[in-house]
Each structure stands twice: as C-alpha cells, then as structure tokens.
N, C-alpha and C positions, 0 to 999 in steps of 0.2 A: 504494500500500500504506500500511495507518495505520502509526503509531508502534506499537513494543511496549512498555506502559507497565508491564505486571504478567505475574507467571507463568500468568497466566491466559492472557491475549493466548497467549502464547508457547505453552503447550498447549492451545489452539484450531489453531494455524498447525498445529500438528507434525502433528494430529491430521485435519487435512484436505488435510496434504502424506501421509499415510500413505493416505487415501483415496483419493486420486487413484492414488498406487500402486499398492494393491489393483487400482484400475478396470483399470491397465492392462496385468496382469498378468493373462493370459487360462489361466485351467488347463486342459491339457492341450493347449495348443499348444507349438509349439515357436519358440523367440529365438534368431537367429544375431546374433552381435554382431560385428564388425569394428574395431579400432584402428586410427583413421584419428587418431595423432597423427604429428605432424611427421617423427618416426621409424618410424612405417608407411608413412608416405606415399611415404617417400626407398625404402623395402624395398619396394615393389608393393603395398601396400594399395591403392591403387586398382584394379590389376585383379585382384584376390583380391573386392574386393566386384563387382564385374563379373561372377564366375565364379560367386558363390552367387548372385545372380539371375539369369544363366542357365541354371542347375544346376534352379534352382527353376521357370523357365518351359520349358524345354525339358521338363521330366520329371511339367510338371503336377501341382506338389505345392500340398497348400492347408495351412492355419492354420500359417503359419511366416511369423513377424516377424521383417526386418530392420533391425536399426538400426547405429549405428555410435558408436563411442568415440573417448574421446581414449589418451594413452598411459597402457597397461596397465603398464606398470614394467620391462618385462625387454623390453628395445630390442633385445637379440641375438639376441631368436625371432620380430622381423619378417620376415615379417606376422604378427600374432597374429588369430585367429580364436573367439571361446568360443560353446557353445553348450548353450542349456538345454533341455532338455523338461522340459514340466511344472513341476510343482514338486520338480524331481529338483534335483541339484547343479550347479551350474556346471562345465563343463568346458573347460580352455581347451589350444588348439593352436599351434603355435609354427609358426614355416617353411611355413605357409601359404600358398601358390603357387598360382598356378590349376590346377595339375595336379595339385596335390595337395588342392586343395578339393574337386577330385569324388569322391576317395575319402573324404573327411572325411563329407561330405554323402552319401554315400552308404551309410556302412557306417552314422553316427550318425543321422540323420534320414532316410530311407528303411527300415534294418533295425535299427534302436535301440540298437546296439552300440557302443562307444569306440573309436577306432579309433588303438590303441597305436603306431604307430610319430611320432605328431606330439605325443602329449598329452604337457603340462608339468603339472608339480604345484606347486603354489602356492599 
C-alpha cells in the first residue's frame, strides 16, 4: 500500500473501501452474521454457526451469506446471532443456541418475521 501523502490519497482509499462494500453487499439477499469473539466462542458460537449452515443446507435455502464476527459488545447474550435482509435493519439475537437458531432462521429468513423472544435492541 502507498503512503497517504494528501486528503486526496485519503479520499480515493475511502472511496474505493466504500466500493468494495457496495460490491458486496448483495440486495435483496439475506446476511447471517455470527460473533465468533472469544466470548462467543466460550458461549457455543461454534455450534450456533454449525446450526445456521445446517439450517441452511438441510432446508435448501439460496442467497443467504454467512459470515462471522468478532465480539459484538454485550458478552451476556452469547451466542449472538444478527441478521439482515436486504437492505432492511440489522437485527441482532442474543442466547442463540442451536435450538434456538432454527426458530430464529426460520421465523426471520424463511417467513420474514422477527422473531421476539431472542431479539436484543441495541
């Protein structure tokens, strides 16, 4: 990477990290996101991500990316889980369990509804 000599440089970068964003931010798919920081990891975040890609393969869902995070901030609602459609709002869920991802994934991404007994407001 060059040096940032001028504000120029500096909004060139901004401006082709914002592009890249754009790219990969697909409308009208849906983004599950996982916190896999150190304190998801200790709460079952690993088999909460386990349970939405099997959620996902078993039920043969398409345009839904998952990716995974570090710590979201609120360590006492691991596993945390958030999930977007579209270009709707972020919604993020707390106590994320595997047993409780099939209802999250199923009520939010399958029939497009929030599904209130996990959601944290934040």
């Amino acid at each position: 990477m060059n040096a940032i000599k001028s504000l120029e440089d500096l909004k060139k970068i901004r401006e082709q990290a914002l592009e890249k964003r754009k790219a990969t931010a697909v409308s009208g798919s849906t983004q599950v996101i996982v916190g896999m920081g150190t304190c998801g990891i200790a709460a079952g975040a690993r088999e909460t991500m386990k349970a939405v890609l099997d959620f996902i393969e078993n039920n043969n869902i398409e345009n839904v990316v998952v990716t995974q995070t570090g710590c979201i901030g609120i360590c006492e609602q691991e596993p945390i889980l958030q999930i977007v459609v579209g270009e709707s709002e972020k919604t993020t869920y707390g106590k994320a369990s595997p047993t409780v991802v099939e209802k999250i994934m199923q009520s939010h991404v399958v029939n497009g509804k929030v599904y209130g007994e996990n959601e944290i407001q934040i």
